[in-house]
N, C-alpha and C positions, 0 to 999 in steps of 0.2 A: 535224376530226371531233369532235362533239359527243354526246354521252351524256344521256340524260332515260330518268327512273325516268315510268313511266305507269300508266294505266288503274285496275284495283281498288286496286292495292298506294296510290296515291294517296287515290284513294276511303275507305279503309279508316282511313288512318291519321288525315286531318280529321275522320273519325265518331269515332277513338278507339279503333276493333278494333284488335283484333292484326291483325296483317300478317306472312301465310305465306307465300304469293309472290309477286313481283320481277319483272315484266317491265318489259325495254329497248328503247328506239328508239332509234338511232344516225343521224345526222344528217350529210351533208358525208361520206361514204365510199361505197367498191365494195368490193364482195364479196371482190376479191382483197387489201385493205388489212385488211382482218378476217381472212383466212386467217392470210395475213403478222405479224400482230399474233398470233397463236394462237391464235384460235375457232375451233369445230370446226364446220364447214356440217352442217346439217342440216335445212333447209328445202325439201320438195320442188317446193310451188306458188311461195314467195319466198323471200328470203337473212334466213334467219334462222339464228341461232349460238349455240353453247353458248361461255360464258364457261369459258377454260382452267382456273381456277380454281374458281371457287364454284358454276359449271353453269348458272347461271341462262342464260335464253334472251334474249337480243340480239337485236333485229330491225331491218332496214334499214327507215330511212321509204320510204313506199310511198304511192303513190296508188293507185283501182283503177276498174275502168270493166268496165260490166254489158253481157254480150257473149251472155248465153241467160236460159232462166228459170232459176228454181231456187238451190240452195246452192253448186255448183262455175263456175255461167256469168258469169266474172271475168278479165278482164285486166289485170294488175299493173305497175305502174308503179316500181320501183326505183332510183333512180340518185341521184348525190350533191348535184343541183339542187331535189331534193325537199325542202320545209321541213317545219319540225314541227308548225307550225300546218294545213301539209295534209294529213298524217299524221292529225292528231288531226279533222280534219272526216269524215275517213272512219267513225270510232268509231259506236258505236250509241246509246248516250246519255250526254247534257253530265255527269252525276257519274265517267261513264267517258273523257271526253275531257278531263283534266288531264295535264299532267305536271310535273315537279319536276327540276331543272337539279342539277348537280354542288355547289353552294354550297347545295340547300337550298328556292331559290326558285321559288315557286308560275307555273305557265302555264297560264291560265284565259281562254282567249279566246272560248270559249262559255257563261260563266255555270254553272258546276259546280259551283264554291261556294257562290252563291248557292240552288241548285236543293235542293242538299245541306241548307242552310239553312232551305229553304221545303219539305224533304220532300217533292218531286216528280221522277216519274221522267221526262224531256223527250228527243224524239231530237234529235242534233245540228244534222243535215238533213236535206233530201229524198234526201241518198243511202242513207238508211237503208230506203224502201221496195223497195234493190233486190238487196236478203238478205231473205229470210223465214225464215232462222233467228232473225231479229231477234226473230219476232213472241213465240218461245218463248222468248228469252234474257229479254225483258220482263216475261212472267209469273213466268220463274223469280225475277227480281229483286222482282218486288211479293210473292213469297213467301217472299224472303228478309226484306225489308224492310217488317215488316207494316205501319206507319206512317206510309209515303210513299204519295201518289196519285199516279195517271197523269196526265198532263198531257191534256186533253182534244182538244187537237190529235194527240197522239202515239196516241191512241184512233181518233181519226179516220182517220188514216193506215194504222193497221195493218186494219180494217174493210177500206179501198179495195183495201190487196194481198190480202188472202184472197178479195174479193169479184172480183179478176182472176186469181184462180187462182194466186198464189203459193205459198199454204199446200200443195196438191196436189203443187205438185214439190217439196216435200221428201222425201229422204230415209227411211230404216225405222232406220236406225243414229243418223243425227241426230235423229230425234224420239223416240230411244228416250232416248240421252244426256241431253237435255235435261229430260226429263219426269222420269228416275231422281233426276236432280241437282234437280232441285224438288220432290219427293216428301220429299226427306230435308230441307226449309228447315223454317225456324221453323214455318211458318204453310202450307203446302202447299194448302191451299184456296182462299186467294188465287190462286195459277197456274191453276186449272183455275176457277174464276170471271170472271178474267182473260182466257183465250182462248173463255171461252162471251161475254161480252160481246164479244166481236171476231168472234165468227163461227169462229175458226176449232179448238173444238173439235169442232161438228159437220163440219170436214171430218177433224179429225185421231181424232177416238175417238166417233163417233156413238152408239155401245152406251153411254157413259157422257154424253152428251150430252143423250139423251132422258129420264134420268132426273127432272129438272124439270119437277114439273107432276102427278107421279105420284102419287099420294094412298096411304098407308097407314093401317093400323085405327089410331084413337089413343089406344087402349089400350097400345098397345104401342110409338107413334111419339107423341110427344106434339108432336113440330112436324111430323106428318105427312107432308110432302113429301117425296116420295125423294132426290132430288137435293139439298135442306137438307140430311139424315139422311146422306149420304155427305159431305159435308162438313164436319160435325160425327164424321165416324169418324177421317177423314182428320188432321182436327187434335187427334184424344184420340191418335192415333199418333205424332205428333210429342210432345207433351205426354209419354208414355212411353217416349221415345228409341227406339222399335224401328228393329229393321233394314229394309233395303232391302227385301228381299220381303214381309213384312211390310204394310208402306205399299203395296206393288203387290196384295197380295191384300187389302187393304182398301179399294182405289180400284175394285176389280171385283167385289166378293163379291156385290155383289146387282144385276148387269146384267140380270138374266131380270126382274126387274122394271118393266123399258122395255115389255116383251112381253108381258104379260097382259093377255088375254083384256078389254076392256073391262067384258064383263056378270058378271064376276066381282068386280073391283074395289070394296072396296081391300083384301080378300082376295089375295094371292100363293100361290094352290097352286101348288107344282109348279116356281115358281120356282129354286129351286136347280138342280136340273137344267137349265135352260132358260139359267143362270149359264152353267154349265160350258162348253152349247153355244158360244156368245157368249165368252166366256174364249178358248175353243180359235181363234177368227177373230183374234181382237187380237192374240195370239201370234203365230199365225203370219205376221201383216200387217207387224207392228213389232217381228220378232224379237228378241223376250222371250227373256231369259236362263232356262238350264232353272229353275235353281235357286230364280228366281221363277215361274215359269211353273208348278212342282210344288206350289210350297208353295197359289198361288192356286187350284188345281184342289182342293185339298183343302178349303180355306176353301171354293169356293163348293158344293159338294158338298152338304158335313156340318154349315157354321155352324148350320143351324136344329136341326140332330140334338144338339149340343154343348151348343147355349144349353136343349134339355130334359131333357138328359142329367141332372140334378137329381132326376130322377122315373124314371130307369131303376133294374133292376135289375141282378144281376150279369151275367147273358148278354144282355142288350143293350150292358151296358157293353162286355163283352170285344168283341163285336161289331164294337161301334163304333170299338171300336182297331184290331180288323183291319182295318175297311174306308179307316181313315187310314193306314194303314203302320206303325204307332204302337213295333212293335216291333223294326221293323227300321232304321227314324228317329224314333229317340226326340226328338231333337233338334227336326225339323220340328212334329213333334205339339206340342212346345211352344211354338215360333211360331206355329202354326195355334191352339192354344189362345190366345196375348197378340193377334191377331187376333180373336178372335171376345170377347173383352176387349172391347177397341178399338168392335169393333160392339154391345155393350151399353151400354155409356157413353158413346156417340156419339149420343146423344137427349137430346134438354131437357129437364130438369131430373132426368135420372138420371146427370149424368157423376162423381157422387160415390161411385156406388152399387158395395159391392164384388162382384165376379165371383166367386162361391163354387164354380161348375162347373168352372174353372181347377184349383184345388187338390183336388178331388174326382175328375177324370180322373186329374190327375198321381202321385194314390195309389193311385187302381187301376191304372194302368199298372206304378207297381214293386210292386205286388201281386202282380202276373200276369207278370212281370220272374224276379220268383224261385222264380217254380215252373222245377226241374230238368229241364227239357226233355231234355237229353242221356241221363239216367237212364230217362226213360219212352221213350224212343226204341230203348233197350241193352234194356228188360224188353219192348215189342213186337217187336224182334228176336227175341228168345229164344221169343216164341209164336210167330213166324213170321209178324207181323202185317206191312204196308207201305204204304207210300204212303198214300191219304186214311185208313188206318186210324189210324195214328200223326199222322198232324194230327186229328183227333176226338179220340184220348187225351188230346193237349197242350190242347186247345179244352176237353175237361171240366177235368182240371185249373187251368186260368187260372181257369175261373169258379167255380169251388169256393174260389179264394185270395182272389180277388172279394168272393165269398159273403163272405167271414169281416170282410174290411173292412166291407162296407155292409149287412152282416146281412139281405142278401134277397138267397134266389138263381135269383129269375122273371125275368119282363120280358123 
C-alpha cells in the first residue's frame, strides 16, 4: 500500500500558495485493508476515507468509465491493480494531475509542471469531455488564476461537449456550487467570459449571456457595452472583498437589460423591474440560496432608485428604506448598498470615483433608526389609534428625523 499527496494541494505548493487542504490516493489496497488500518469509510459513489487521525480524505485510486450523460453517468473502477498514473489520467487538468510520494518526490507524468511553468490551463485527456462539470471547474480556475490561458485545444474540446448537449445535463445544485465558488475568485469575469467563449453560458444563464452586444447611453457607461459593464462590476466586487450575495446580485442587477425594447435603446426604461422578472427565473432554475436570492431582488429593484437617491429628499428617502426592508435588515441594506457601490465603479474610467449615496442612505437610515417607534405606538394606543394609523405616525416621524439630517423635507 502506497500513499501520494495529489491534485491542488500539489498544484498549490509549486506555485508557492499556502496549502489548506490535503487530498490522498492510496495505491495497492481494498477497502477492507483501510477499514483495518482505521479509516473511517465514507464514500458513497467510491472508497474514499477519513484518516483516523488528522481527517483528511484518503481515496482509493480509481479508474472510471462514462455509462450516461451528465455529472452522475459513471462507473468506478477501484481495486488494488489500479496504478497511480491511471488515477491521475482521469483528473481534469495536467496542473491538477501531479502527485507527490511519501519521500517528497514529484509524479508528473502529464507535464503539470511544465503547464504550471508556461501558465496554461491544459486537460489531461479525452476523458475529460466526459464530465461537464469539467467545463465549469475550468472557468472557475481561469478565475482563480487570472494569469494562465486556456490551452486552445482544451477550448476546443469543451465548445464540442456543450455543442452535444453536455452542458444541459448538468445539475441546478452543481452549477450553483460551482458558479458561487468562482464568483468569490480573484478575477470572477474570467469564469463567465470563459464559458461565453465555450458556448456554454448561453445554455447555462442565457439572461446574463445576452447581455453582450447591448449598448448603454455613455454618459453614464463610458465602455457602453452591457455585458463589458457587468464584468467590470463583477471584478470592482472582488476587488472589495464582498460577500457571496453580494457578487450574485451584481452578476444579475441589470438582466432586464438583455430585454429592451430595441427602439428604445440605449435608453433602459423600466429595466429594473424587468431585472427582477428575469432574477426570479434564475433562482428558481439553479436554486439560489434565499439569502442571495433576497439580497439580489432588492439590488435589481431599487439599484437606479440608490444610485439617485443623492437628489432625494427626506420622504422619498424614508421611502426608499422602506421599500428595501432597510429597517428590518439593516444588515442587507448595507450589502445592497456595497452592491450598487460595486455597479458605479464598475465603468471605465470611473472605478476610482467615491460612492457618496452609501454613506448618505446609511445616515438616514440610523436617522430614522431612532425615532422611538415603541413610544409613538404607547401615545396612538392611548388615542385609540391602530393599525395603518400607527405606521403613518412612525412614517411621519422617520421623515421628520430625516428632514433634520438632509435639511429637506420634500421629495
Amino acid at each position: 500500500m502506497q500513499t501520494y499527496m495529489v491534485g491542488g494541494a500539489v498544484r498549490d505548493a509549486l506555485l508557492g500558495l499556502p496549502v489548506n487542504d490535503r487530498d490522498w490516493v492510496v495505491v495497492g489496497a481494498t477497502p477492507q485493508e483501510m477499514i483495518t488500518s482505521g479509516y473511517l469509510p465514507v464514500g458513497k459513489d467510491f472508497p474514499v476515507f477519513l484518516h483516523p487521525e488528522t481527517r483528511e480524505e484518503y481515496a482509493l485510486a480509481r479508474t472510471e468509465r462514462k455509462t450516461a450523460r451528465g455529472y452522475h453517468g459513471f462507473a468506478f473502477h477501484a481495486e488494488p491493480d489500479v496504478t497511480l498514473e491511471q488515477d491521475l489520467a482521469r483528473r481534469d487538468l495536467t496542473v491538477n494531475a501531479m502527485a507527490q510520494d511519501e519521500k517528497g518526490r514529484l509524479i508528473d507524468p502529464f507535464g503539470g509542471q511544465a503547464d504550471l511553468k508556461s501558465r496554461v490551463l491544459r486537460h489531461v485527456t479525452q476523458a475529460f469531455r466526459e464530465d461537464p462539470v469539467r467545463i465549469l471547474r475550468v472557468a472557475r480556475f481561469a478565475a482563480r488564476f487570472a494569469d494562465f490561458s486556456l490551452a486552445p485545444e482544451t477550448l476546443a474540446l469543451m465548445r464540442e461537449m456543450v455543442q452535444a448537449g453536455e452542458a444541459d445535463a448538468l445539475v441546478a445544485e452543481r452549477v450553483w456550487q460551482e458558479l458561487s465558488r468562482g464568483l468569490m475568485e480573484a478575477k470572477p469575469s474570467r469564469m463567465f467570459e470563459m464559458l461565453r467563449e465555450c458556448g456554454a453560458l448561453e445554455r447555462l444563464l442565457p439572461e446574463v449571456d445576452r447581455l453582450w452586444g447591448v449598448p448603454q447611453r455613455a454618459e453614464y457607461h463610458p465602455e457602453v457595452d452591457t455585458g463589458v459593464h457587468l464584468m467590470m462590476v463583477l471584478d470592482m466586487s472582488a476587488r472589495l472583498q464582498c460577500p457571496l450575495p453580494v457578487r450574485f446580485a451584481c452578476l444579475t442587477h441589470d438582466l432586464g437589460k438583455g430585454t429592451t425594447p430595441v427602439e428604445i435603446l440605449p435608453k433602459h426604461i423600466g429595466h429594473e423591474e424587468r431585472s427582477a422578472r428575469l432574477l426570479r427565473q434564475v433562482c428558481d432554475r439553479l436554486r439560489i440560496p434565499t439569502e442571495c436570492r433576497e439580497l439580489a431582488d432588492v439590488v435589481a429593484r431599487e439599484h437606479g432608485n440608490i444610485h439617485r437617491s443623492g437628489e432625494f429628499g427626506a420622504t422619498a428617502l424614508v421611502r426608499l428604506l422602506e421599500r428595501c426592508d432597510a429597517f428590518r435588515k439593516p444588515q442587507r441594506f448595507d450589502q445592497a448598498l456595497l452592491a450598487c457601490e460595486c455597479d458605479a465603479r464598475g465603468r471605465l474610467g470611473l472605478e476610482e470615483n467615491p460612492y457618496f449615496q452609501r454613506a448618505r442612505l446609511l445616515a438616514a437610515l440610523a436617522a430614522a433608526q431612532a425615532v422611538a417607534t415603541h413610544e409613538i405606538a404607547t401615545q396612538a394606543q392611548q388615542a385609540q389609534l391602530e393599525g395603518p394609523k400607527i405606521g403613518e405616525m412612525i412614517h411621519k416621524a422617520r421623515v421628520q428625523a430625516v428632514a433634520q439630517l438632509v435639511g429637506v423635507e420634500g421629495g
